[in-house]
N, C-alpha and C positions, 0 to 999 in steps of 0.2 A: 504493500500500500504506500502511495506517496505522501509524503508529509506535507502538513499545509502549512504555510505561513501569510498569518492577519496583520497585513502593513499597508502603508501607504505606500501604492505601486510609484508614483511618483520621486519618493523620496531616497537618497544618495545612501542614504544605511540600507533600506530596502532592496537595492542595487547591491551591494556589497554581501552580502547572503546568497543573493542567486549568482554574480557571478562564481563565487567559493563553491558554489553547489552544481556550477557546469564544472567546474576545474577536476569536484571528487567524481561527479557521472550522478548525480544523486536525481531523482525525479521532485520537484517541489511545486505542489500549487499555492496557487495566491488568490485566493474565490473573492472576485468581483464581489466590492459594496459591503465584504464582511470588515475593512477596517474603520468603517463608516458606523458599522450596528456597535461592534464593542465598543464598550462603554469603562475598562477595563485597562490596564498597562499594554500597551503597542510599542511596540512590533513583540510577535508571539508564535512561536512556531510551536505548533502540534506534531507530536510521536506517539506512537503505539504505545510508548510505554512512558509517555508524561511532556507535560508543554514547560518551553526554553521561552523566557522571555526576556528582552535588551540585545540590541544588536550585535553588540559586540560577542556576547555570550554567545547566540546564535551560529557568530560567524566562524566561532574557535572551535565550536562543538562540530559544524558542517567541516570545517577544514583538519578536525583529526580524524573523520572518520573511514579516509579509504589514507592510511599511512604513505604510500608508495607512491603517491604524486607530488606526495613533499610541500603540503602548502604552511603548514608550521615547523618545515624545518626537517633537515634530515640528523640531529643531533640536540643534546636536551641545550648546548650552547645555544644554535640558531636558533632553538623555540624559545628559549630567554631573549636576544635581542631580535625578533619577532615580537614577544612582548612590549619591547620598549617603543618603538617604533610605534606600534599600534597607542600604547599610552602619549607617546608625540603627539601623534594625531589628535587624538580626540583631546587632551589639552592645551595645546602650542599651534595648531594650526585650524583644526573646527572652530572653536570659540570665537577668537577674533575673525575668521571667513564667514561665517554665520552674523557676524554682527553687522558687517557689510553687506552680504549678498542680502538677508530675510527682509531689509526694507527695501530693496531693489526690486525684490519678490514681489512686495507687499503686502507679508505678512504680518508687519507693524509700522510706526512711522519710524523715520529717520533723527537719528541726535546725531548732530553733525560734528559732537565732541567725542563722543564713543565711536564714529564713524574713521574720525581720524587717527584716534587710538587704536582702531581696529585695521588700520591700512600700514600702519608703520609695522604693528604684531606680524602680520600678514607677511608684510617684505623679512623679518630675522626670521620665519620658521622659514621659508621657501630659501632663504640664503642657506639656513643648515642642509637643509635637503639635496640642495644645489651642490656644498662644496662634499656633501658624501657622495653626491652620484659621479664626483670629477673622477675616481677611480673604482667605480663599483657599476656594472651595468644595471644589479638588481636591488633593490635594499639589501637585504638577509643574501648570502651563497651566490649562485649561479644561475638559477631559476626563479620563476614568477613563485612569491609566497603571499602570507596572509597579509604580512605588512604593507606589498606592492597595492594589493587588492582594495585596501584598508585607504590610504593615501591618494591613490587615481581618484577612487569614486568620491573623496571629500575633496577632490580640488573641480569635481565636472560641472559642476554649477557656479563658480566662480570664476572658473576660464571661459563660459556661455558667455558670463552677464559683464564682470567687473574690470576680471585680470586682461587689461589691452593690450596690444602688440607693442607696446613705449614700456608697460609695466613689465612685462615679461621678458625683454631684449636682456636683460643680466644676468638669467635664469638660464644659461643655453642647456648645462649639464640635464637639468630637471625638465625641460622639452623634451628633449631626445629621448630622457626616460619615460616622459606622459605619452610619446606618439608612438614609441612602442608597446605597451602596453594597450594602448586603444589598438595595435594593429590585428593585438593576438583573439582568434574566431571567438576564445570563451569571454572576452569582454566584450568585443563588436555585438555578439548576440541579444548581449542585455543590453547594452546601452547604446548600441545604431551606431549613426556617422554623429560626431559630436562636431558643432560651428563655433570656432574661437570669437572671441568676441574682439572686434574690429577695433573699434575706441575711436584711438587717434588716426588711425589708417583710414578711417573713414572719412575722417574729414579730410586727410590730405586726398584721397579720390575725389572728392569733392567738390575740391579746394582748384587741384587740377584740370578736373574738367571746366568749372568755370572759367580759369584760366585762360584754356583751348577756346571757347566762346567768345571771349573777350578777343582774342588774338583774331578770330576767323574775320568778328568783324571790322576790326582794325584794319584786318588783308583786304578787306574789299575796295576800298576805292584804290587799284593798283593804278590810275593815271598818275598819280600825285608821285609815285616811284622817278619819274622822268629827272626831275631838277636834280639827280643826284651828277648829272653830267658839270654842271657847274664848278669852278673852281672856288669856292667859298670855303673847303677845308683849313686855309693858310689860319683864316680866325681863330679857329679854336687852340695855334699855338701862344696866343697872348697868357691867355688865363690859365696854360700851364706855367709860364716864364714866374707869376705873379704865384703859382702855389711853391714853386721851388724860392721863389725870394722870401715869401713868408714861415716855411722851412726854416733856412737861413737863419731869417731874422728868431725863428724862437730858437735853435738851438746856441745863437747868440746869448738871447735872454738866459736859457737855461746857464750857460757856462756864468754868467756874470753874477750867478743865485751863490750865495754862500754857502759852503759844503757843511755837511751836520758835524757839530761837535762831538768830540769824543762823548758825551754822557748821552747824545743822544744815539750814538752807535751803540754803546753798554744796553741800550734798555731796548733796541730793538733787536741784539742777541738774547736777551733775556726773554722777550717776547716770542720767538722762534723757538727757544730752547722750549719754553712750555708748551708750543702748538705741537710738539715733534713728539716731549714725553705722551701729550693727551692721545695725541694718534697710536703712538708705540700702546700705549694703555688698553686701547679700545680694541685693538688686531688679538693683542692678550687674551682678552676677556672673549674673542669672538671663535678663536682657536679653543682654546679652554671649555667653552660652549660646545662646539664639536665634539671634542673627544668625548667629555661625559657622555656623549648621545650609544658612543660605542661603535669599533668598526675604524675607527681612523687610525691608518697605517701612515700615511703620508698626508703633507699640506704645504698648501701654495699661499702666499699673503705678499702683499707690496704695503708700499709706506709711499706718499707723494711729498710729505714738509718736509723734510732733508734736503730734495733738488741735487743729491748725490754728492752732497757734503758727507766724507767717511767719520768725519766726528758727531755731528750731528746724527749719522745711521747707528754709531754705535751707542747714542744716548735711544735712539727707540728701540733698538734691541735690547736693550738691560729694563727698557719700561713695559716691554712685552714681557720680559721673563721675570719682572719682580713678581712677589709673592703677595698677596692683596693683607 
């Protein structure tokens, strides 16, 4: 007998059970209008021998039950940082995407200071995600697990609505892993062809065609083309003569400005010296964030306040590695 589950067919956790449940082979119905009747805790899946309720729960339960397709893990390591992953998610990244996406939805109004709180949370979880996929194809091992599973379906509603082609350009790592995962049949099958949401690309199409319009009919009156036969070019060398003199004349002015006193050189090393520690500080703390996630072998970071000054580099490498 197939097991039922009572959810919102709609919804991104809903989603995340059934794919897990094409991954094991499992049969699951989802019976039309029953998550509408209960009245009860949702999402709820029904078994012959007792009902699972909370998604997560669900989904851990559907994903250990055929072993051998490995979605928790081919070791009790992997099903631990499987676990963490999946805890990422639903606290480091649902939260704040939910807080954004459900008034976009329409599911409540907009507070446009939790909104913004909710878009910065948004960019550190997808930066962690980001800098673990730089050498890992999968979250967890070599193959699609519960975490992969877990992570797509809570970003598909906010790559629809929110996450534009401008917000996502930084993210490349975590693309590549979102478009793979949509490519493989047992996601495609629940969740179809998914459409990124345009944003800014839209209006630069937009933006261009108007463009093109503007120019077409600019092109039309082509007689007015003719006066270019005219010698009247020699003009337009004055009013270069007149920007190269005024050139001249400022880098004049400039030399004749008095050069900064030694205390004003002291405080603008001083002022450099702190932007460089601040920065070395924050690379710290953003590496250090990583590793606790688990998984990180290696890491990439830059520093731009230095300008490739080596004393300066070695003051934000000791601000990276102080000890908080």
């Amino acid at each position: 007998m197939p097991m039922k589950l009572f959810a919102h067919p709609d919804n991104y956790k809903t989603k995340k059970a059934l794919v897990a449940a094409r991954y094991a082979g499992l049969e699951i119905e989802t019976p039309k209008g029953g998550a509408q009747e209960v009245s009860g805790k949702i999402p709820v899946l029904e078994t012959d021998q007792g009902c699972i309720f909370s998604s997560n729960a669900i989904a851990r339960y559907i994903s250990r039950i055929n072993r051998p397709v490995g979605l928790y893990g081919q070791n009790l390591l992997e099903g631990g940082m499987i676990d963490s992953w999946i805890e990422f998610c639903t606290n480091e990244l649902e939260v704040p995407l939910c807080t954004w996406v459900l008034p976009v939805m329409g599911v409540f109004p907009e507070v446009p200071e939790a909104t913004a709180c909710a878009k910065e949370d948004v960019k550190k979880a997808l930066a962690v995600l980001n800098n673990h996929l730089l050498h890992n194809t999968f979250m967890v091992g070599h193959t699609i697990t519960l975490a992969d599973i877990s992570i797509c379906c809570a970003l598909i509603d906010g790559m629809r609505l929110v996450l534009d082609a401008e917000f996502r350009k930084p993210f490349g790592n975590l693309m590549r892993w979102f478009n793979l995962c949509l490519a493989q049949p047992e996601f495609k099958s629940v969740l179809g062809d998914i459409k990124l949401c345009g944003g800014s690309a839209k209006g630069a199409v937009a933006a261009k065609a108007e463009a093109k319009g503007k120019d077409k009919k600019d092109a039309a009156p082509k007689k007015e083309a003719a006066p270019k036969k005219e010698p009247a070019p020699k003009k337009e060398a004055a009013p270069k003569k007149e920007a190269k003199d005024k050139k001249e004349k400022g880098a004049e002015e400039s030399k004749g400005e008095s050069a900064p006193s030694p205390q004003d050189l002291e405080k603008m090393k001083k002022d450099k010296l702190k932007k460089v520690v601040k920065e070395g500080g924050k690379r710290g703390v953003e590496i250090e964030g990583a590793a606790d996630m688990g998984g990180l072998q290696f890491f990439c970071t830059s520093v731009d306040t230095p300008e490739g000054d080596l004393e300066l580099l070695l003051e934000s490498m000791k601000a990276m590695n102080a000890k908080p």
